[in-house]
N, CA, C and O atoms as CSV, one atom per row, in Angstrom:
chain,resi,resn,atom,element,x,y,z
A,1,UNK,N,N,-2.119,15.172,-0.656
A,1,UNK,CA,C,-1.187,14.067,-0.702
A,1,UNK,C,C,-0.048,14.443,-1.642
A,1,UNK,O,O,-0.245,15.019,-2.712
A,2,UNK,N,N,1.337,14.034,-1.119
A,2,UNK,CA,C,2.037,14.503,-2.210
A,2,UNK,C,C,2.361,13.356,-3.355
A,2,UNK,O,O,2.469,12.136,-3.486
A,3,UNK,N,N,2.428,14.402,-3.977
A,3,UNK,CA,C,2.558,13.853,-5.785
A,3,UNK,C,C,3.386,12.576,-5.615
A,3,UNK,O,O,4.177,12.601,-4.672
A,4,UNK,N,N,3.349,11.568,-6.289
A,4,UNK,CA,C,4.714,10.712,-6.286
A,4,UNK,C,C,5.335,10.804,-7.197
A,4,UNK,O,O,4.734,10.599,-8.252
A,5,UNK,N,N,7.087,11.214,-7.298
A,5,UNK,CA,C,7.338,11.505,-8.794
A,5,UNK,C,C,8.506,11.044,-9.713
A,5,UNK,O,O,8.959,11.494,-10.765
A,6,UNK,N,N,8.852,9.888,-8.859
A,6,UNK,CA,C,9.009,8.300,-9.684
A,6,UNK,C,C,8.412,7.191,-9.332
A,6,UNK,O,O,8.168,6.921,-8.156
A,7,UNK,N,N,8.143,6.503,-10.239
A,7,UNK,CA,C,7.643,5.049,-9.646
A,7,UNK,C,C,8.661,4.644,-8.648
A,7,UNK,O,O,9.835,5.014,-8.651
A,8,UNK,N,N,7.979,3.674,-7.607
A,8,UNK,CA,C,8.750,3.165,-6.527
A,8,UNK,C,C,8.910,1.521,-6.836
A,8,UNK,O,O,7.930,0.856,-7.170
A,9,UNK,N,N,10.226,0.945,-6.693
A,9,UNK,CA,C,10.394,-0.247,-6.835
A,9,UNK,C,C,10.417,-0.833,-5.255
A,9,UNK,O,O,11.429,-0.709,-4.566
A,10,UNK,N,N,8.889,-1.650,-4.628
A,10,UNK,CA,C,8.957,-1.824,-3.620
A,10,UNK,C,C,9.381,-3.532,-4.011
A,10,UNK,O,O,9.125,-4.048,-5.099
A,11,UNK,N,N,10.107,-4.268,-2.806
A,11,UNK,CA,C,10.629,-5.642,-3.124
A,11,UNK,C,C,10.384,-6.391,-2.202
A,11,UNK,O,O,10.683,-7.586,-2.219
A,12,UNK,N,N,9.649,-5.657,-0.998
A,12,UNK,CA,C,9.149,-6.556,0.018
A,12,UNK,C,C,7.519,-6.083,0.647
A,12,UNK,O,O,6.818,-5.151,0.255
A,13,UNK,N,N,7.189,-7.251,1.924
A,13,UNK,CA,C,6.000,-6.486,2.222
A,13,UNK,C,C,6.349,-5.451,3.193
A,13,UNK,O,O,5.617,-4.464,3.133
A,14,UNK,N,N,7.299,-5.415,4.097
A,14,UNK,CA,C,7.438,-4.678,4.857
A,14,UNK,C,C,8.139,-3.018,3.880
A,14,UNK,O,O,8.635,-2.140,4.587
A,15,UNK,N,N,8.092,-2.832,2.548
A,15,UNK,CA,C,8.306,-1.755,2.381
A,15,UNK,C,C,7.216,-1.633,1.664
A,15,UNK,O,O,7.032,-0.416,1.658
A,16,UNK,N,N,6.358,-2.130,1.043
A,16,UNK,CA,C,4.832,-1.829,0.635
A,16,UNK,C,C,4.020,-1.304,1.843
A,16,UNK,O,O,3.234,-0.359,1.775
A,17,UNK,N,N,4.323,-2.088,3.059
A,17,UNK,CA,C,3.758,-1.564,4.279
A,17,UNK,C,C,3.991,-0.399,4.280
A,17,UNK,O,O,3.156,0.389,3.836
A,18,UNK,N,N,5.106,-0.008,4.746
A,18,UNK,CA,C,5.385,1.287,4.696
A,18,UNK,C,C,5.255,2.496,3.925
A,18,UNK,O,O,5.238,3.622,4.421
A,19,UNK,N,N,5.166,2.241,2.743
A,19,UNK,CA,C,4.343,2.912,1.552
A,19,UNK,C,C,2.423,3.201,1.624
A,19,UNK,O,O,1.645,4.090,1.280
A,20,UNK,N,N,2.364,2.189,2.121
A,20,UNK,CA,C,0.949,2.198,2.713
A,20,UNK,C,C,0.572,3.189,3.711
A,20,UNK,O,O,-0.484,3.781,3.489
A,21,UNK,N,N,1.378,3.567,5.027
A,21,UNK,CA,C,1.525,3.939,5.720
A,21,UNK,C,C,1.924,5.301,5.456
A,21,UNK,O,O,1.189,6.131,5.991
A,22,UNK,N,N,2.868,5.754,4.789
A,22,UNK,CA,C,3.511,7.070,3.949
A,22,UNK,C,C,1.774,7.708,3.534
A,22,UNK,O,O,1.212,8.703,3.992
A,23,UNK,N,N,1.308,6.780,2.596
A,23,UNK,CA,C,0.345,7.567,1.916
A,23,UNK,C,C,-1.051,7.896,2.610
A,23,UNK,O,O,-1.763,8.884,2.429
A,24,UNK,N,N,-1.264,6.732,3.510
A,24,UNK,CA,C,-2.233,7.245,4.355
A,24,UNK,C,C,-2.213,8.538,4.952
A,24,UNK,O,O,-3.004,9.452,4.719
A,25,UNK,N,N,-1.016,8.548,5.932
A,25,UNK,CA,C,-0.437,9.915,6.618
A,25,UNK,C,C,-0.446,10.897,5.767
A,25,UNK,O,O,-0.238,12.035,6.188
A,26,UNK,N,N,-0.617,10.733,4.795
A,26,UNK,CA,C,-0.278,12.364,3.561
A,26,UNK,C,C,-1.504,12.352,3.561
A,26,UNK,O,O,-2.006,13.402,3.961
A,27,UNK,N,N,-2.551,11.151,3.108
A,27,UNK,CA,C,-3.634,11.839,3.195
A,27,UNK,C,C,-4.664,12.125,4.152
A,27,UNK,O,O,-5.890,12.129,4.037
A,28,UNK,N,N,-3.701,12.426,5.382
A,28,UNK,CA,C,-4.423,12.325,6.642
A,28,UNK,C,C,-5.646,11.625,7.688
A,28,UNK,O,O,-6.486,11.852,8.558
A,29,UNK,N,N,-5.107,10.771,6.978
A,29,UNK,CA,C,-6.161,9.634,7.759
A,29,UNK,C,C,-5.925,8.818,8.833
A,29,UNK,O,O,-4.703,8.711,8.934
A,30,UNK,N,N,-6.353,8.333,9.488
A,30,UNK,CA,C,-6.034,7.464,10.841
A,30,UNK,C,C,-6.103,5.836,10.155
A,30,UNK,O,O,-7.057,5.666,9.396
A,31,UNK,N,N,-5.361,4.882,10.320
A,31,UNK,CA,C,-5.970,3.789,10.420
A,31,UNK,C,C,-6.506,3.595,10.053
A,31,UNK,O,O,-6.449,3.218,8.882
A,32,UNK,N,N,-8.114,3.740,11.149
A,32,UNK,CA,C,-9.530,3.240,11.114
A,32,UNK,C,C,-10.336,3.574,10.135
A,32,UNK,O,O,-11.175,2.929,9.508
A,33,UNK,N,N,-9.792,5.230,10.053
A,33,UNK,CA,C,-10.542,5.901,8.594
A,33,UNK,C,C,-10.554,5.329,7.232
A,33,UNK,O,O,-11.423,5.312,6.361
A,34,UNK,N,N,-8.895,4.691,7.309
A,34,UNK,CA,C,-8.580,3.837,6.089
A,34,UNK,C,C,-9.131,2.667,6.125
A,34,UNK,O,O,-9.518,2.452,4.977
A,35,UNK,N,N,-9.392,1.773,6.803
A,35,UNK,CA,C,-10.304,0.441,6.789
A,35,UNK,C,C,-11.360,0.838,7.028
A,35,UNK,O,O,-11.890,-0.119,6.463
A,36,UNK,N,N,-12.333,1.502,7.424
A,36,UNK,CA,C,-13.567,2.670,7.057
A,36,UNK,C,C,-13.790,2.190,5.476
A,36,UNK,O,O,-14.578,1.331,5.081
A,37,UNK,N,N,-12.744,3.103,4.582
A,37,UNK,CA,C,-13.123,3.162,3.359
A,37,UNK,C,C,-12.930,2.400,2.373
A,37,UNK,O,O,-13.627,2.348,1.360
A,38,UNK,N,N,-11.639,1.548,2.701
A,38,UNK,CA,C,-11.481,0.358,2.453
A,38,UNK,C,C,-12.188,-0.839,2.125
A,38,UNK,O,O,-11.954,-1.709,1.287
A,39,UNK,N,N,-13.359,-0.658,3.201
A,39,UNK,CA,C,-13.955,-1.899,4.169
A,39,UNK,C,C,-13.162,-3.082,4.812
A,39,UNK,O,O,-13.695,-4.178,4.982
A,40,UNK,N,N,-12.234,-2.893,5.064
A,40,UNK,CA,C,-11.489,-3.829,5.692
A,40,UNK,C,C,-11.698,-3.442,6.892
A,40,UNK,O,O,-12.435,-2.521,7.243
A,41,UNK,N,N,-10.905,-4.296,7.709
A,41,UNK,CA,C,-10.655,-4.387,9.624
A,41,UNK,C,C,-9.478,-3.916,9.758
A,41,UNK,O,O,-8.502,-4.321,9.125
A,42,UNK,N,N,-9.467,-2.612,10.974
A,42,UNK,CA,C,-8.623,-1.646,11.210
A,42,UNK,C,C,-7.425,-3.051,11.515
A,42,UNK,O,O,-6.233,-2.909,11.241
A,43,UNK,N,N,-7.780,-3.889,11.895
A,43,UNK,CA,C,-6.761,-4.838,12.606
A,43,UNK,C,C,-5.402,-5.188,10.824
A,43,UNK,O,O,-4.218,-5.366,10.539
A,44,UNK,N,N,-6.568,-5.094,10.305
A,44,UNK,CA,C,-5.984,-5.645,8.811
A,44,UNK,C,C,-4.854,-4.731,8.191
A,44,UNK,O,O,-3.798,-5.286,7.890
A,45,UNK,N,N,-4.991,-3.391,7.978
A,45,UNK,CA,C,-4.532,-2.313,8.099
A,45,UNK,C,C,-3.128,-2.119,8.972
A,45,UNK,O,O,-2.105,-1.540,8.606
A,46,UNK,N,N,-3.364,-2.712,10.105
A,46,UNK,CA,C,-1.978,-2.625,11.361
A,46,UNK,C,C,-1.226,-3.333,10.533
A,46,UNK,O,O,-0.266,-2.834,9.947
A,47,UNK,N,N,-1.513,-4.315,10.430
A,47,UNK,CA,C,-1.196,-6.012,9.754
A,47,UNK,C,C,-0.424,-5.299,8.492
A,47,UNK,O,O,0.792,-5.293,8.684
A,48,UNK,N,N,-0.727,-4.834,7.535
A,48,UNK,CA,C,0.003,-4.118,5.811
A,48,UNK,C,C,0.348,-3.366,6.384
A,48,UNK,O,O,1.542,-3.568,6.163
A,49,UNK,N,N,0.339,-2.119,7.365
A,49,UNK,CA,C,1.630,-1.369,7.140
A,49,UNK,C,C,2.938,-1.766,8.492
A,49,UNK,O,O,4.014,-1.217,8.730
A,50,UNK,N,N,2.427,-2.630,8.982
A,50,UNK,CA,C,3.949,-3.550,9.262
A,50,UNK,C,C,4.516,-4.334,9.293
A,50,UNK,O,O,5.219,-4.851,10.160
A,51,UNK,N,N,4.107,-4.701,7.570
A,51,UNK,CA,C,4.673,-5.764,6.714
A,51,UNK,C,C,4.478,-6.793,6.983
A,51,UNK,O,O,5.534,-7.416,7.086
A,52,UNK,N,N,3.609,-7.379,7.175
A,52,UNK,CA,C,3.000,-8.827,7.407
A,52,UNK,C,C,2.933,-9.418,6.349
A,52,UNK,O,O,2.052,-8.986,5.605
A,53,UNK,N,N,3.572,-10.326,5.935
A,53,UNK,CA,C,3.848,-11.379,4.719
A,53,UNK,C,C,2.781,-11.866,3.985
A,53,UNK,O,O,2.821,-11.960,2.758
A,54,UNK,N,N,1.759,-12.204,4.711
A,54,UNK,CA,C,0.456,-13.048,4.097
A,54,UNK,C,C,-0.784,-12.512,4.584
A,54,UNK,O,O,-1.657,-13.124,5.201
A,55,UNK,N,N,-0.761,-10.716,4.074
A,55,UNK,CA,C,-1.464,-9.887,3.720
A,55,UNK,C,C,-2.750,-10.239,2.805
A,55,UNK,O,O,-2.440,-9.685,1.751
A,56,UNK,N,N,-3.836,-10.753,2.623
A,56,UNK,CA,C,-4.678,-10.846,1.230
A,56,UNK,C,C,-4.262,-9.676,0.282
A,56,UNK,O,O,-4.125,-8.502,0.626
A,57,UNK,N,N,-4.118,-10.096,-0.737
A,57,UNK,CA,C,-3.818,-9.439,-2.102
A,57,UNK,C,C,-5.029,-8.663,-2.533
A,57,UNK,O,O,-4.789,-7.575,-3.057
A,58,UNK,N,N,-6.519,-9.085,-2.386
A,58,UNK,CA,C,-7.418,-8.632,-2.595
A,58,UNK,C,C,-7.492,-7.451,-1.727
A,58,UNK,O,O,-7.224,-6.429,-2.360
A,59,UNK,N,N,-7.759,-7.251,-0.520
A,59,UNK,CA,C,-7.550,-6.631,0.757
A,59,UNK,C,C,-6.376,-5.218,0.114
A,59,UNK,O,O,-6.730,-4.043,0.013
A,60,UNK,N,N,-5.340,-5.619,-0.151
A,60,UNK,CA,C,-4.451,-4.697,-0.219
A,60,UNK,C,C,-4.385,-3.457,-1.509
A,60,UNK,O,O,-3.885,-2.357,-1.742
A,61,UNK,N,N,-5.302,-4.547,-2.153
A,61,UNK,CA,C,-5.338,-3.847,-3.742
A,61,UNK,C,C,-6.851,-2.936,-3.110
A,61,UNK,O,O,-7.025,-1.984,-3.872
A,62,UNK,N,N,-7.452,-2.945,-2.495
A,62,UNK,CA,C,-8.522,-2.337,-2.342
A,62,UNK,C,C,-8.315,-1.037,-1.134
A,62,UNK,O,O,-9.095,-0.087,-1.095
A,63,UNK,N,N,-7.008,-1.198,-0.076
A,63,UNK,CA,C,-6.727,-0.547,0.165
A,63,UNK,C,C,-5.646,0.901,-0.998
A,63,UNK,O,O,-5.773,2.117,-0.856
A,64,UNK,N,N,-5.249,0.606,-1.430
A,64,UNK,CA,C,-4.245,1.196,-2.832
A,64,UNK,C,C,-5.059,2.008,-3.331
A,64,UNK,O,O,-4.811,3.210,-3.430
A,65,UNK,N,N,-6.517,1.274,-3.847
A,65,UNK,CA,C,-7.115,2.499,-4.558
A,65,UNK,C,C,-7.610,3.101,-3.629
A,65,UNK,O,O,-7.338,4.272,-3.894
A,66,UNK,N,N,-8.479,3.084,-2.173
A,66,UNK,CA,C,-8.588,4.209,-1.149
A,66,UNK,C,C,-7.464,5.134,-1.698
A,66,UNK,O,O,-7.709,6.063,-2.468
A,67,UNK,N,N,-6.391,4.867,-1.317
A,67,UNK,CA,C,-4.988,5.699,-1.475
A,67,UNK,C,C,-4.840,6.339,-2.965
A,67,UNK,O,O,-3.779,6.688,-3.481
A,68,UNK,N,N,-5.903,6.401,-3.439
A,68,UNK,CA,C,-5.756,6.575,-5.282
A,68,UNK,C,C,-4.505,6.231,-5.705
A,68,UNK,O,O,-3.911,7.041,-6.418
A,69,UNK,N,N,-3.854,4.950,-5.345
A,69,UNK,CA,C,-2.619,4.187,-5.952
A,69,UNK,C,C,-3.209,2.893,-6.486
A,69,UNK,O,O,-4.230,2.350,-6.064
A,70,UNK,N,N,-2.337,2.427,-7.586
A,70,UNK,CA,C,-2.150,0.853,-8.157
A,70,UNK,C,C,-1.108,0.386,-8.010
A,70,UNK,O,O,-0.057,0.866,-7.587
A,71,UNK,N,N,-1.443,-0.844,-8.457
A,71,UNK,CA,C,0.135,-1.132,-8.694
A,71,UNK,C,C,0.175,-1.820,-10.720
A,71,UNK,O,O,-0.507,-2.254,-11.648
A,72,UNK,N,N,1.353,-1.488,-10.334
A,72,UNK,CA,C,1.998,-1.630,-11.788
A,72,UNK,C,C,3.153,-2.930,-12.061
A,72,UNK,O,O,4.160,-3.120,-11.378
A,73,UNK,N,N,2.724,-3.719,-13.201
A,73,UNK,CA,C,3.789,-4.816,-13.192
A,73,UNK,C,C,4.536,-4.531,-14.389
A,73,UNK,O,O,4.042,-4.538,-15.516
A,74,UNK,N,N,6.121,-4.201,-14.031
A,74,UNK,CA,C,7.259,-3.725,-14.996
A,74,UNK,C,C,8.149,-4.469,-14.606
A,74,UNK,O,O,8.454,-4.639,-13.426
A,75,UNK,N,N,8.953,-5.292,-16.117
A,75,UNK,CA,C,10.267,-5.794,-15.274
A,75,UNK,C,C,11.202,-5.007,-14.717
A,75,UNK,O,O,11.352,-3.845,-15.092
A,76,UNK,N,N,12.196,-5.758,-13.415
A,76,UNK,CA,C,13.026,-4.673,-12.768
A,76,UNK,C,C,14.079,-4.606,-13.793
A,76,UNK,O,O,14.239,-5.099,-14.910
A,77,UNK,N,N,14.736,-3.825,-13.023
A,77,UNK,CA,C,15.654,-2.942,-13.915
A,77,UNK,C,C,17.254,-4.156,-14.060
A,77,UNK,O,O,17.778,-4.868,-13.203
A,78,UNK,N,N,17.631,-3.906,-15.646
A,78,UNK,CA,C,18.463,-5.259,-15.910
A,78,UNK,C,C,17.885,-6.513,-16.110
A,78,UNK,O,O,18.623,-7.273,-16.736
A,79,UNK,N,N,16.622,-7.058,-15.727
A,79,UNK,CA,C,15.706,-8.275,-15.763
A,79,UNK,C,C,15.731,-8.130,-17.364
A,79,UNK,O,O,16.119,-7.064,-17.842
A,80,UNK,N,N,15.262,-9.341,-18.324
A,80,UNK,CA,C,15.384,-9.941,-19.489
A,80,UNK,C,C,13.425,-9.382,-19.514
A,80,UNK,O,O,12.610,-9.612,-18.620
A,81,UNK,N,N,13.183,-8.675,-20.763
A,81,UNK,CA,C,11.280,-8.650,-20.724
A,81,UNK,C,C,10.197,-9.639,-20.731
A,81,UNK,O,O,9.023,-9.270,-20.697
């Protein structure tokens, strides 16, 4: 998988989707493989990486670490701390 080598400021679901999707493919997995390890439903999976709004949060965070990713809460850039 390749390295990631800045943090990514994602701002929607449809680009978390896609990030989802990025990292699966690097780490060569299908889908199914990823809700496999996940334990989620391959259906669920379709659903996050093409940005489906009202994704479970639980669900998604459990897909992330499959992906050996987190997420990180930083204010954006110019935001007051």
């Amino acid at each position: 998988m390749e390295p990631l080598k800045e943090p990514k400021l994602l701002t929607s679901s449809r680009e978390f989707g896609a990030e989802v999707r990025r990292l699966r493919k690097a780490a060569g997995m299908t889908q199914r493989d990823l809700a496999a390890v996940a334990g989620v439903g391959e259906r669920f999976i379709v659903e996050l990486e093409d940005g489906k709004p009202r994704c479970q949060l639980e669900k998604s965070l459990r897909v992330m670490k499959m992906l050996a990713k987190g997420l990180l809460i930083v204010p954006r850039p110019g935001s007051p701390p």
